[in-house]
Biotite code that builds the C-alpha atoms (Angstrom):
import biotite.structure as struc

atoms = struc.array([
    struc.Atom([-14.676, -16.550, -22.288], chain_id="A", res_id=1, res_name="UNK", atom_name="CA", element="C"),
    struc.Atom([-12.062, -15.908, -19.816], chain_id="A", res_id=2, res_name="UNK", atom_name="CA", element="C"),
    struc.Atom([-11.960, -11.861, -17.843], chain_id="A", res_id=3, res_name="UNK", atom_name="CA", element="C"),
    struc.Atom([-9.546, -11.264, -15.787], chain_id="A", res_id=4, res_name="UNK", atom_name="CA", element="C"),
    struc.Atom([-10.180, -8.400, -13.455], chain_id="A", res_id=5, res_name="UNK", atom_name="CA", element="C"),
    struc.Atom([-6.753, -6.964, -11.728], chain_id="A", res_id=6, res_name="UNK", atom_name="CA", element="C"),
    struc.Atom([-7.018, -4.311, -8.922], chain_id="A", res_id=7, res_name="UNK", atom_name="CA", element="C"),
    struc.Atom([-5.410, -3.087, -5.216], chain_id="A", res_id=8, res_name="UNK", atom_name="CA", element="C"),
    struc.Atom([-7.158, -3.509, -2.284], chain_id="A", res_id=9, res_name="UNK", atom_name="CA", element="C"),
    struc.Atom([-10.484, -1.442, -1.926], chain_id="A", res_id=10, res_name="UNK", atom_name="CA", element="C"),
    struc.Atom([-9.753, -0.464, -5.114], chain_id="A", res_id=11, res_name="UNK", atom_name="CA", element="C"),
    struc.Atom([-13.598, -1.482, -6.545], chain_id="A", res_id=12, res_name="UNK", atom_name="CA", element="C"),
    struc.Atom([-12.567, -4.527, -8.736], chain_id="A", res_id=13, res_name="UNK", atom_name="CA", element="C"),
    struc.Atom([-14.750, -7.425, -6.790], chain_id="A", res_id=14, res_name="UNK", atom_name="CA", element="C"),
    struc.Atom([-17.735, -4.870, -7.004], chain_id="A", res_id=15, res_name="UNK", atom_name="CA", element="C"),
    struc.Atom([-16.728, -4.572, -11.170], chain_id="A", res_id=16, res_name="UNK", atom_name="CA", element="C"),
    struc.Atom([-16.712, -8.329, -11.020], chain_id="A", res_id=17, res_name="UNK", atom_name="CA", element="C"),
    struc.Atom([-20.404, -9.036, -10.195], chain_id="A", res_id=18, res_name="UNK", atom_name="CA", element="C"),
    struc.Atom([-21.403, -6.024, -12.577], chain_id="A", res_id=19, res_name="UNK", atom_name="CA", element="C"),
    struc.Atom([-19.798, -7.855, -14.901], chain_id="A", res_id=20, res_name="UNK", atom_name="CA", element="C"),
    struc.Atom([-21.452, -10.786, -13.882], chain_id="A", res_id=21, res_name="UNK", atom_name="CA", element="C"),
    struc.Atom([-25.208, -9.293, -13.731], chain_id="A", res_id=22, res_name="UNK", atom_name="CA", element="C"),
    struc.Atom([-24.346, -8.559, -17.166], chain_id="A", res_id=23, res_name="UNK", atom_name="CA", element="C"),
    struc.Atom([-25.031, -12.186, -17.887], chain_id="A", res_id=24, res_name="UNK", atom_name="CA", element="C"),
    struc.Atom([-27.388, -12.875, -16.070], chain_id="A", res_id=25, res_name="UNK", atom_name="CA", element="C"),
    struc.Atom([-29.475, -9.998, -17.677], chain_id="A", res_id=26, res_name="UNK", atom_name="CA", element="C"),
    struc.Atom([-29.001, -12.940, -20.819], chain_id="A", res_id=27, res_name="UNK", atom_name="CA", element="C"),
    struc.Atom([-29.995, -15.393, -18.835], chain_id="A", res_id=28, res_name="UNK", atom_name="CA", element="C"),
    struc.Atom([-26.586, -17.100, -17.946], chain_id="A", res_id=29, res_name="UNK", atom_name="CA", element="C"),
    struc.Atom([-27.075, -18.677, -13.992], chain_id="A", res_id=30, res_name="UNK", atom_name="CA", element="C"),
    struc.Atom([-24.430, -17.553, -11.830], chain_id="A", res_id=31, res_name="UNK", atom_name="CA", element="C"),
    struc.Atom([-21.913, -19.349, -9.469], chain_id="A", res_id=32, res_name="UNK", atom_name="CA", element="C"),
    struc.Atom([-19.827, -18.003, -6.800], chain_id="A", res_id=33, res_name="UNK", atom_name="CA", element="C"),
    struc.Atom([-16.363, -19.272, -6.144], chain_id="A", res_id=34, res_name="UNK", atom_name="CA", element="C"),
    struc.Atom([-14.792, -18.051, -2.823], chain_id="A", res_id=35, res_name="UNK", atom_name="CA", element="C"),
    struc.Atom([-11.406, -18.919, -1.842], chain_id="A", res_id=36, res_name="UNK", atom_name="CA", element="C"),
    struc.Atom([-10.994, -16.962, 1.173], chain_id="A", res_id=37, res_name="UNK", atom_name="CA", element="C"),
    struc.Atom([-10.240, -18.962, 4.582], chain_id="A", res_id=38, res_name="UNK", atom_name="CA", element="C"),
    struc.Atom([-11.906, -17.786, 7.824], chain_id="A", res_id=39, res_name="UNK", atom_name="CA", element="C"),
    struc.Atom([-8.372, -18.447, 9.869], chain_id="A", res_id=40, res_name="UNK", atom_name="CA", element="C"),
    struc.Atom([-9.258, -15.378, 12.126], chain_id="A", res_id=41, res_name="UNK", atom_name="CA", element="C"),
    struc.Atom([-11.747, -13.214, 13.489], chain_id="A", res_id=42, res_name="UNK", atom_name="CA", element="C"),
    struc.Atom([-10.920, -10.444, 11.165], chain_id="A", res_id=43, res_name="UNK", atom_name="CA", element="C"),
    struc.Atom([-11.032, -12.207, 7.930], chain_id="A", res_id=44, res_name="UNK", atom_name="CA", element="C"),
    struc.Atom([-14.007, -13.839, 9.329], chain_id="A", res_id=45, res_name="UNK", atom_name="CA", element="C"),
    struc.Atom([-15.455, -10.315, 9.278], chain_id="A", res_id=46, res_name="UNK", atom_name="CA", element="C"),
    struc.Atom([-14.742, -9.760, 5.867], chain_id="A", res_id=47, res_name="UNK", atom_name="CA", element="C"),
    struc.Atom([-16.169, -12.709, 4.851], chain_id="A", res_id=48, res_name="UNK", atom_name="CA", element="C"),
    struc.Atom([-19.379, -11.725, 6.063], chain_id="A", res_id=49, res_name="UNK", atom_name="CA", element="C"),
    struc.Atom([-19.675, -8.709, 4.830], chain_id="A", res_id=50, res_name="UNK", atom_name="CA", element="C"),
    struc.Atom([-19.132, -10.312, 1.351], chain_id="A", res_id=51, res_name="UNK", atom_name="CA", element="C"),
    struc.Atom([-21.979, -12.654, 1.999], chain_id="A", res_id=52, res_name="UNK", atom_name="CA", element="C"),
    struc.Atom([-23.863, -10.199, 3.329], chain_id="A", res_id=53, res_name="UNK", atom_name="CA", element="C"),
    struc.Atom([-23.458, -7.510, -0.072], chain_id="A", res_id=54, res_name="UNK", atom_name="CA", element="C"),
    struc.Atom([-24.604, -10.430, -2.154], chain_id="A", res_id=55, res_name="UNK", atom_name="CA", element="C"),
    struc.Atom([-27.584, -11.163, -0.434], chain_id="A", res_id=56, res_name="UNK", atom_name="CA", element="C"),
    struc.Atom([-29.354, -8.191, -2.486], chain_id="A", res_id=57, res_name="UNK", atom_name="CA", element="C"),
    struc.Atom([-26.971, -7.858, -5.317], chain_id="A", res_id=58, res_name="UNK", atom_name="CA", element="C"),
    struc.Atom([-30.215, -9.153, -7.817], chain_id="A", res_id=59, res_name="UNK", atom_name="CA", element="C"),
    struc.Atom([-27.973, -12.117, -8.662], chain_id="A", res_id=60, res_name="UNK", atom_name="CA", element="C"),
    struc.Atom([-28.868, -15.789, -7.609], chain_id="A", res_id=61, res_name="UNK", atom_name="CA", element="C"),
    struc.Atom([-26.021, -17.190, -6.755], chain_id="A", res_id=62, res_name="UNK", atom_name="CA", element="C"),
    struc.Atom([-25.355, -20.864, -6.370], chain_id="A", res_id=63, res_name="UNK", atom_name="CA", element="C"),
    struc.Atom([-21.985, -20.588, -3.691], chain_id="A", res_id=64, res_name="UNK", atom_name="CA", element="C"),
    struc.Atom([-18.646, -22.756, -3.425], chain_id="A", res_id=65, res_name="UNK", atom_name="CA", element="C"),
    struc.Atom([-16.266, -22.500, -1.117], chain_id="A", res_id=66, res_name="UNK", atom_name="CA", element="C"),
    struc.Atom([-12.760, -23.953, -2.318], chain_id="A", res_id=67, res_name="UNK", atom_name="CA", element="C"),
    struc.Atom([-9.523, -23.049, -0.918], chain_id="A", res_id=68, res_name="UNK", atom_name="CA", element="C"),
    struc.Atom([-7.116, -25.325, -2.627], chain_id="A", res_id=69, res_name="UNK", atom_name="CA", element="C"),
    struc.Atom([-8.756, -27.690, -5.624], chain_id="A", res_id=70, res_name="UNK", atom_name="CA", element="C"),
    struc.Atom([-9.706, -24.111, -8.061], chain_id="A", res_id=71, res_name="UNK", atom_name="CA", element="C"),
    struc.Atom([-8.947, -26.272, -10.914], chain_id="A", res_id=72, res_name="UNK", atom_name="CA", element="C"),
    struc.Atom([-10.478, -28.977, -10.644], chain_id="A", res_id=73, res_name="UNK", atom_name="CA", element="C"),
    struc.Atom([-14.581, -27.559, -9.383], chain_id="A", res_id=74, res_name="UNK", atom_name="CA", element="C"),
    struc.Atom([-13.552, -24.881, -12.447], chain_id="A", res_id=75, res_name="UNK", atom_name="CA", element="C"),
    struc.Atom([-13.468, -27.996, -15.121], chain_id="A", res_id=76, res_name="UNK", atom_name="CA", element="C"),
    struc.Atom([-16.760, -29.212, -12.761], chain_id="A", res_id=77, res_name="UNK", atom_name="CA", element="C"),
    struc.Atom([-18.806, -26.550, -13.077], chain_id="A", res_id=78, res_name="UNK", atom_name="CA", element="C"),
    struc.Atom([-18.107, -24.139, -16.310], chain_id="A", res_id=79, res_name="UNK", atom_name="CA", element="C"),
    struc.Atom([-20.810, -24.854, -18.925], chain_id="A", res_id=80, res_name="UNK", atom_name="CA", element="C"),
    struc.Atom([-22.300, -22.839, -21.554], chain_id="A", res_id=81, res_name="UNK", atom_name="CA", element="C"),
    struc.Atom([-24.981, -20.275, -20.432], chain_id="A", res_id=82, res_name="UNK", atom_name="CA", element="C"),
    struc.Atom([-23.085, -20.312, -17.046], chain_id="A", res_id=83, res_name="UNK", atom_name="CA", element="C"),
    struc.Atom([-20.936, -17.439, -15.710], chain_id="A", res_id=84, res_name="UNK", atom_name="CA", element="C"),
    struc.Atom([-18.568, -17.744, -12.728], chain_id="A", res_id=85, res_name="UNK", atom_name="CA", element="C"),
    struc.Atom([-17.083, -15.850, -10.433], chain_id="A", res_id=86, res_name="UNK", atom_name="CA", element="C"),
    struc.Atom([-13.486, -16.225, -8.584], chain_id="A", res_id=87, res_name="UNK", atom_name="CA", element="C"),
    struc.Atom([-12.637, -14.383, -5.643], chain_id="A", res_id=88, res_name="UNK", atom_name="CA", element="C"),
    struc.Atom([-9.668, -14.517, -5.648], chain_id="A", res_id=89, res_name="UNK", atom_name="CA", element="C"),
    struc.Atom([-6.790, -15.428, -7.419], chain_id="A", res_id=90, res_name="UNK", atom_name="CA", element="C"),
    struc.Atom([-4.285, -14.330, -5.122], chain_id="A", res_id=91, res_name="UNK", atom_name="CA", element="C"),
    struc.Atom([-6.030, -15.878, -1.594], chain_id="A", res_id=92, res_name="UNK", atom_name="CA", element="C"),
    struc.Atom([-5.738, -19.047, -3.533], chain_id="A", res_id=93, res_name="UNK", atom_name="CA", element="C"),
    struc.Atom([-2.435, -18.917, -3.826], chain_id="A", res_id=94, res_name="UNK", atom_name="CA", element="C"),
    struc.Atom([-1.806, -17.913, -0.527], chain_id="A", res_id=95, res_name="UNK", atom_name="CA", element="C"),
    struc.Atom([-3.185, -21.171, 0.337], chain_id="A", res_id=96, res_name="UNK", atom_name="CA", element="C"),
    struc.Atom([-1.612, -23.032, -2.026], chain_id="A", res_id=97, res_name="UNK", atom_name="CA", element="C"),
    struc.Atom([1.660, -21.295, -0.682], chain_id="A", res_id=98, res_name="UNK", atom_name="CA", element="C"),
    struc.Atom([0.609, -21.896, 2.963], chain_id="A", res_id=99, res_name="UNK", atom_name="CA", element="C"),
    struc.Atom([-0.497, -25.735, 2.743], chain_id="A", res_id=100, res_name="UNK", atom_name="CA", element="C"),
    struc.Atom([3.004, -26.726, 0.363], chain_id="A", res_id=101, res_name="UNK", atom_name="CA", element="C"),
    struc.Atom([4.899, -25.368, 3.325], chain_id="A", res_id=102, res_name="UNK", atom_name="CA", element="C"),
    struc.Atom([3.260, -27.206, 5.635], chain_id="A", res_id=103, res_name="UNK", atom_name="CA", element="C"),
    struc.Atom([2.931, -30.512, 4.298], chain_id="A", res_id=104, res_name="UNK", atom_name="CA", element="C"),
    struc.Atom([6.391, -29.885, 4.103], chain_id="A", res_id=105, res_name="UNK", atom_name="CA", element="C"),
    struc.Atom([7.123, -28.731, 7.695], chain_id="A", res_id=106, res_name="UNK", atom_name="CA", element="C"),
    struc.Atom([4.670, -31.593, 8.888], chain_id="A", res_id=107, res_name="UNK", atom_name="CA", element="C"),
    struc.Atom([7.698, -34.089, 8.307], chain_id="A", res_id=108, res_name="UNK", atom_name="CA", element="C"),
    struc.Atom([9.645, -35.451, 10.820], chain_id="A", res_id=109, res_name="UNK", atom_name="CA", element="C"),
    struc.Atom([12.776, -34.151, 12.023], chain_id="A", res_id=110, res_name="UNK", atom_name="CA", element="C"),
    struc.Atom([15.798, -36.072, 12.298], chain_id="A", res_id=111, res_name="UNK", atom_name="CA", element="C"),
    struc.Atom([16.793, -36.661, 15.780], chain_id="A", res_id=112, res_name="UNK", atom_name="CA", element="C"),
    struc.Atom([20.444, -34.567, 15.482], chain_id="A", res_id=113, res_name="UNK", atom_name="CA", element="C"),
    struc.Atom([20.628, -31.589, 13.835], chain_id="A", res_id=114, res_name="UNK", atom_name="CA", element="C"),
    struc.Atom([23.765, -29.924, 12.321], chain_id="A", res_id=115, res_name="UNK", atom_name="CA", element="C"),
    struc.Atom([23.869, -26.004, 11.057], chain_id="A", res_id=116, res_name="UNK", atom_name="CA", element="C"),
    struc.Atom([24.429, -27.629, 7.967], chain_id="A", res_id=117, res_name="UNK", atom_name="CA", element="C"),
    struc.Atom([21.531, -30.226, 7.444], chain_id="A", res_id=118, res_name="UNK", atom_name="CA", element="C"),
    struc.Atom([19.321, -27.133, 8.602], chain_id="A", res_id=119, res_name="UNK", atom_name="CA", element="C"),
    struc.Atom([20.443, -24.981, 5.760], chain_id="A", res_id=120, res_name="UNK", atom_name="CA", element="C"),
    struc.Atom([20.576, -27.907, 3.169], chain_id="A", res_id=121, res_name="UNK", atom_name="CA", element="C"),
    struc.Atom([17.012, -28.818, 4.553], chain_id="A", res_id=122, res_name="UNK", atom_name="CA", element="C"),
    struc.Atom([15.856, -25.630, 4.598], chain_id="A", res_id=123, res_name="UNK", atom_name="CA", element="C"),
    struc.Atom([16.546, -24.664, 1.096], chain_id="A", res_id=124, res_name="UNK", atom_name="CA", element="C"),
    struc.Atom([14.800, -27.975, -0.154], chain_id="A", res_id=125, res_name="UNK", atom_name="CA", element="C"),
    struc.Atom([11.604, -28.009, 1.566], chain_id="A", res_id=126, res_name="UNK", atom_name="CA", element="C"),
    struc.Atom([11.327, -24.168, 0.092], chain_id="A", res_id=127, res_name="UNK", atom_name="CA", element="C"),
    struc.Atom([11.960, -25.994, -3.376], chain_id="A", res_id=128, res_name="UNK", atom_name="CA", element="C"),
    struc.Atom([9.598, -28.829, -3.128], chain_id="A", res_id=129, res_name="UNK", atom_name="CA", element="C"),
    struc.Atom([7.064, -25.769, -1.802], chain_id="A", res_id=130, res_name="UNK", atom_name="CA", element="C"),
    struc.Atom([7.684, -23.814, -4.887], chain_id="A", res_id=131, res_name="UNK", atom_name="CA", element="C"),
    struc.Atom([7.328, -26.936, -7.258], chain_id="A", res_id=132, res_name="UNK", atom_name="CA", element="C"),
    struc.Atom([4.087, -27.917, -5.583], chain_id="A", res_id=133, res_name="UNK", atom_name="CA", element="C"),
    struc.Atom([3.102, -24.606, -6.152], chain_id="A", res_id=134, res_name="UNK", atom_name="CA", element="C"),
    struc.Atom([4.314, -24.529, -10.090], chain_id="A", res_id=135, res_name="UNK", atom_name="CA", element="C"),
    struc.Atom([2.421, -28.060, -10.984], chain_id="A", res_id=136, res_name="UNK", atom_name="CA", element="C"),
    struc.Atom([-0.902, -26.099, -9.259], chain_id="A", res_id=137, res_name="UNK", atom_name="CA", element="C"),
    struc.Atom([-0.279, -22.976, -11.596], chain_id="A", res_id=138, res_name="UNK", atom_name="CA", element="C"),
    struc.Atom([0.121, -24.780, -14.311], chain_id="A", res_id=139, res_name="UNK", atom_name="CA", element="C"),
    struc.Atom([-2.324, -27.198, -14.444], chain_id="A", res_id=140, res_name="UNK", atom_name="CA", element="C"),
    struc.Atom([-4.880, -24.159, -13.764], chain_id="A", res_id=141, res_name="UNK", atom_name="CA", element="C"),
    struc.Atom([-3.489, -22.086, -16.811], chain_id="A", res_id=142, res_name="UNK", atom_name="CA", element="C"),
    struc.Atom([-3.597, -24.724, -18.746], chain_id="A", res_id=143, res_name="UNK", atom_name="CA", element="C"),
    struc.Atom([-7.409, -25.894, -18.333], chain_id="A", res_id=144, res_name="UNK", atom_name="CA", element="C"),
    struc.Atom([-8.364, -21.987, -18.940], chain_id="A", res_id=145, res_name="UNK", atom_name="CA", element="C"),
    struc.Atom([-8.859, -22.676, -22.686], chain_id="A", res_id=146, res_name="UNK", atom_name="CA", element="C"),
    struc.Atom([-10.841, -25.559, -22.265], chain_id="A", res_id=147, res_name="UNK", atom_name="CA", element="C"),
    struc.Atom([-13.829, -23.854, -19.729], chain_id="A", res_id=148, res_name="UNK", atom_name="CA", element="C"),
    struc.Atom([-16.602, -23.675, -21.293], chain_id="A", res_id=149, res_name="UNK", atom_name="CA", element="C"),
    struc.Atom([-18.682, -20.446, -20.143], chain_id="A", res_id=150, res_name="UNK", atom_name="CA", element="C"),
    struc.Atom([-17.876, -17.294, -18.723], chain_id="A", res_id=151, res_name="UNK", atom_name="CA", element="C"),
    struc.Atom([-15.289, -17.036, -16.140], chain_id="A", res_id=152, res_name="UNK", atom_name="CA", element="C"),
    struc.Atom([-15.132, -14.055, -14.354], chain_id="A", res_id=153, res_name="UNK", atom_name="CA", element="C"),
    struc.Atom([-11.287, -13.697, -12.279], chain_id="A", res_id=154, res_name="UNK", atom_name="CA", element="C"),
    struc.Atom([-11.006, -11.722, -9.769], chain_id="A", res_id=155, res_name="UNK", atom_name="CA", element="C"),
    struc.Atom([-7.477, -10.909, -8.625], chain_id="A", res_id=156, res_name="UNK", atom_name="CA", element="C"),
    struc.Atom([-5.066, -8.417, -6.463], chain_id="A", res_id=157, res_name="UNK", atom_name="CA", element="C"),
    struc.Atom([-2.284, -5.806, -8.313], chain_id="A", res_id=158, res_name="UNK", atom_name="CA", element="C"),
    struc.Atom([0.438, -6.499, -5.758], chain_id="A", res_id=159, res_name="UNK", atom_name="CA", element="C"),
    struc.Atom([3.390, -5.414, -6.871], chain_id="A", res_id=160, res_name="UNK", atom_name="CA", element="C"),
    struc.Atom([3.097, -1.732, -7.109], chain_id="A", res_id=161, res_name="UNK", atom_name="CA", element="C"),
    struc.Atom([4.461, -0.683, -3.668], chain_id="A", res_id=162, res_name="UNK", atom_name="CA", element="C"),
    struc.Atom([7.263, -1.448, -1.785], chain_id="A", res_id=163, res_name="UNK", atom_name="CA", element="C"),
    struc.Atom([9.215, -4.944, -1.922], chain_id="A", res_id=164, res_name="UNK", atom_name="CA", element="C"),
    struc.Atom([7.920, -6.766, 1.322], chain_id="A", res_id=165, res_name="UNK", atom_name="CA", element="C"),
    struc.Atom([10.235, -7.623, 4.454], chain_id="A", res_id=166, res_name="UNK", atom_name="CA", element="C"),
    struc.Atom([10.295, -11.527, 4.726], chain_id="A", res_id=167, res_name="UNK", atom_name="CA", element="C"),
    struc.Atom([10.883, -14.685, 2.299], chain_id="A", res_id=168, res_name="UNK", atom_name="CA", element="C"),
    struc.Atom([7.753, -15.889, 2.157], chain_id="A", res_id=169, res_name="UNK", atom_name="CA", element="C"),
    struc.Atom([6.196, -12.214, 1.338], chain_id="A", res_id=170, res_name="UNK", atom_name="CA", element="C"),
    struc.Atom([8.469, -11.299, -1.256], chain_id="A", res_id=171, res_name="UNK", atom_name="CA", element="C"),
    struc.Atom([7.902, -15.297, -2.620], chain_id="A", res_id=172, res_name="UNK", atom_name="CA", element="C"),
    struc.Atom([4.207, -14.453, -2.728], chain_id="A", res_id=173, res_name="UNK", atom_name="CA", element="C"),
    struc.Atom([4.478, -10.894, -4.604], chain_id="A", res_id=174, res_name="UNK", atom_name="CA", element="C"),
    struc.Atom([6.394, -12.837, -7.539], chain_id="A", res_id=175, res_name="UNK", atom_name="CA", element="C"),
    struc.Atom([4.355, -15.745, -7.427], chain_id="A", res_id=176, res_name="UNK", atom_name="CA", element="C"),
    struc.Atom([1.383, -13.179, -7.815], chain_id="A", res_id=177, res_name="UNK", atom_name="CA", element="C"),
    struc.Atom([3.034, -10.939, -10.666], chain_id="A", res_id=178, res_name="UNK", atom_name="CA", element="C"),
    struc.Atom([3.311, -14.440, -12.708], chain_id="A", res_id=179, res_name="UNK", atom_name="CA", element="C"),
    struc.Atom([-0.071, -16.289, -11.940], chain_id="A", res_id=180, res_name="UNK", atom_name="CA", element="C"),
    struc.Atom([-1.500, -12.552, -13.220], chain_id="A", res_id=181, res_name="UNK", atom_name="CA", element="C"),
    struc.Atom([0.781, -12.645, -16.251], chain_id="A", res_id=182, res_name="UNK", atom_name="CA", element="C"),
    struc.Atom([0.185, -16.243, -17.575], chain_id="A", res_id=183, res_name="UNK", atom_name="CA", element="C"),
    struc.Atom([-3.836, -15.683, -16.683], chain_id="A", res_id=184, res_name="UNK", atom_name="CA", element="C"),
    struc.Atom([-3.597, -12.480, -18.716], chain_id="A", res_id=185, res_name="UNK", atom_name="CA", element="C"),
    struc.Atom([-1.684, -13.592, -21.816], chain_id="A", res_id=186, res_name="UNK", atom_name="CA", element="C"),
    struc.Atom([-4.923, -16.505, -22.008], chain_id="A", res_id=187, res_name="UNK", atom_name="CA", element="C"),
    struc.Atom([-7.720, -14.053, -21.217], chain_id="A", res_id=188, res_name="UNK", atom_name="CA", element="C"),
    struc.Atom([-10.060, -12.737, -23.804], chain_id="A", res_id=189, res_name="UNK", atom_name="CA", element="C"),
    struc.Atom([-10.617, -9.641, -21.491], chain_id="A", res_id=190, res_name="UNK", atom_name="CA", element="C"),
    struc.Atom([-8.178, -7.759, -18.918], chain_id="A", res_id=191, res_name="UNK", atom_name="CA", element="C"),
    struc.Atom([-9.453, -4.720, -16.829], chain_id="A", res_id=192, res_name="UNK", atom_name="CA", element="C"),
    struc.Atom([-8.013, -2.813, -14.036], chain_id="A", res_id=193, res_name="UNK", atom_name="CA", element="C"),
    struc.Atom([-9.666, -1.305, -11.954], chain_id="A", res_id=194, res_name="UNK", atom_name="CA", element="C"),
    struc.Atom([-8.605, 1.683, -9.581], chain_id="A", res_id=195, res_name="UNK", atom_name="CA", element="C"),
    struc.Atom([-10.414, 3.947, -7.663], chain_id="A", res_id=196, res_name="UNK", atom_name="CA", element="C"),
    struc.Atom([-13.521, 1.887, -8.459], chain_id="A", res_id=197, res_name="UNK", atom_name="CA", element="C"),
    struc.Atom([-12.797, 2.909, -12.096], chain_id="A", res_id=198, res_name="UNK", atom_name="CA", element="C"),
    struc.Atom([-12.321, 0.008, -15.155], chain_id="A", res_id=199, res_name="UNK", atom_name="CA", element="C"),
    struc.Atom([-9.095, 0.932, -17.402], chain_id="A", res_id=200, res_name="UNK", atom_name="CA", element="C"),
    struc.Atom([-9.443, -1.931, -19.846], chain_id="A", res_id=201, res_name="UNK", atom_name="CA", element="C"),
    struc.Atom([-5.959, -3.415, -20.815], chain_id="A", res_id=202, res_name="UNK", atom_name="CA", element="C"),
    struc.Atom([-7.155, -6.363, -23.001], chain_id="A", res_id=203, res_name="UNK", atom_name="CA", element="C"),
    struc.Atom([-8.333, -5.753, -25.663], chain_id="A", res_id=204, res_name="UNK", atom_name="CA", element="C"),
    struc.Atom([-6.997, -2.241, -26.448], chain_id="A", res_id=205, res_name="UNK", atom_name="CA", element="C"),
])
């Protein structure tokens, strides 16, 4: 069982998330919690704490993973029947997955002359490789949806409502996002937006 929960920012969908999850555990499904979010600054850092500190008396018993890159993989790991897990989020994990193609890309070396040119032409294919790594990650995670066993629980961000970002890697990121949500969606048994704290359910109708 596969739910996909779509919402903005503050919009209430991470909060719909673990309701959704209590539900289970009500049946007496344990409960894991799958965080993707890096502390790379004070302010996220902040964030992150307040997260752990609203599930400290949520009523759920968590058992917590951190994982900002290998999703897939502790997915196929830990789904099992009478378990229900929780993502948060889709869209931080690819913004790592973004992030680290880049710079395993940037980490190269440089050739010791550089032309306008070989800048351009290099340029444009580290941005490719970038994307592919990217691609293989998203599909590979697609992919093993239908075979979790479980409850999965997907939490992820409606980006592309506003305004079309300034900058490559931005506007790279709200695509990127739009398409992970679609292909997730078109597998999920459930689909629910949620804005203004409120659930709009989108799949099924």
């Amino acid at each position: 069982m596969i739910h996909l929960v779509l919402g903005g920012a503050r919009s209430g969908k991470s909060r719909y998330g673990e309701a959704l999850v209590r539900q289970y555990t009500a049946l007496g499904f344990d409960a894991c919690y799958v965080a993707t979010a890096q502390a790379l600054d004070d302010e996220m850092a902040t964030r992150i704490a307040k997260h752990q500190a609203g599930r400290t008396d949520d009523g759920i018993e968590w058992q917590l993973f951190e994982e900002s890159l290998a999703l897939t993989a502790l997915l196929k790991r830990l789904a099992k029947p009478g378990r229900v897990i929780l993502v948060d989020c889709l869209t931080l994990w690819l913004t790592n997955q973004l992030l680290a193609s880049s710079a395993k890309i940037d980490d190269e070396p440089a050739p010791t002359e550089w032309h306008a040119t070989d800048f351009m032409s290099a340029s444009s294919t580290s941005n490719d490789e970038a994307l592919a790594n990217w691609l293989a990650e998203k599909s590979a995670f697609v992919d093993s949806l239908a075979e979790l066993e479980g409850v999965v629980v997907l939490i992820s961000n409606e980006v592309g409502s506003g305004i079309v970002p300034l900058g490559e890697l931005s506007r790279q990121f709200v695509d990127e996002a739009g398409w992970l949500n679609q292909a997730v969606a078109a597998l999920a048994d459930n689909v629910t937006l949620v804005v203004a704290g409120l659930p709009l359910a989108l799949k099924p109708l």
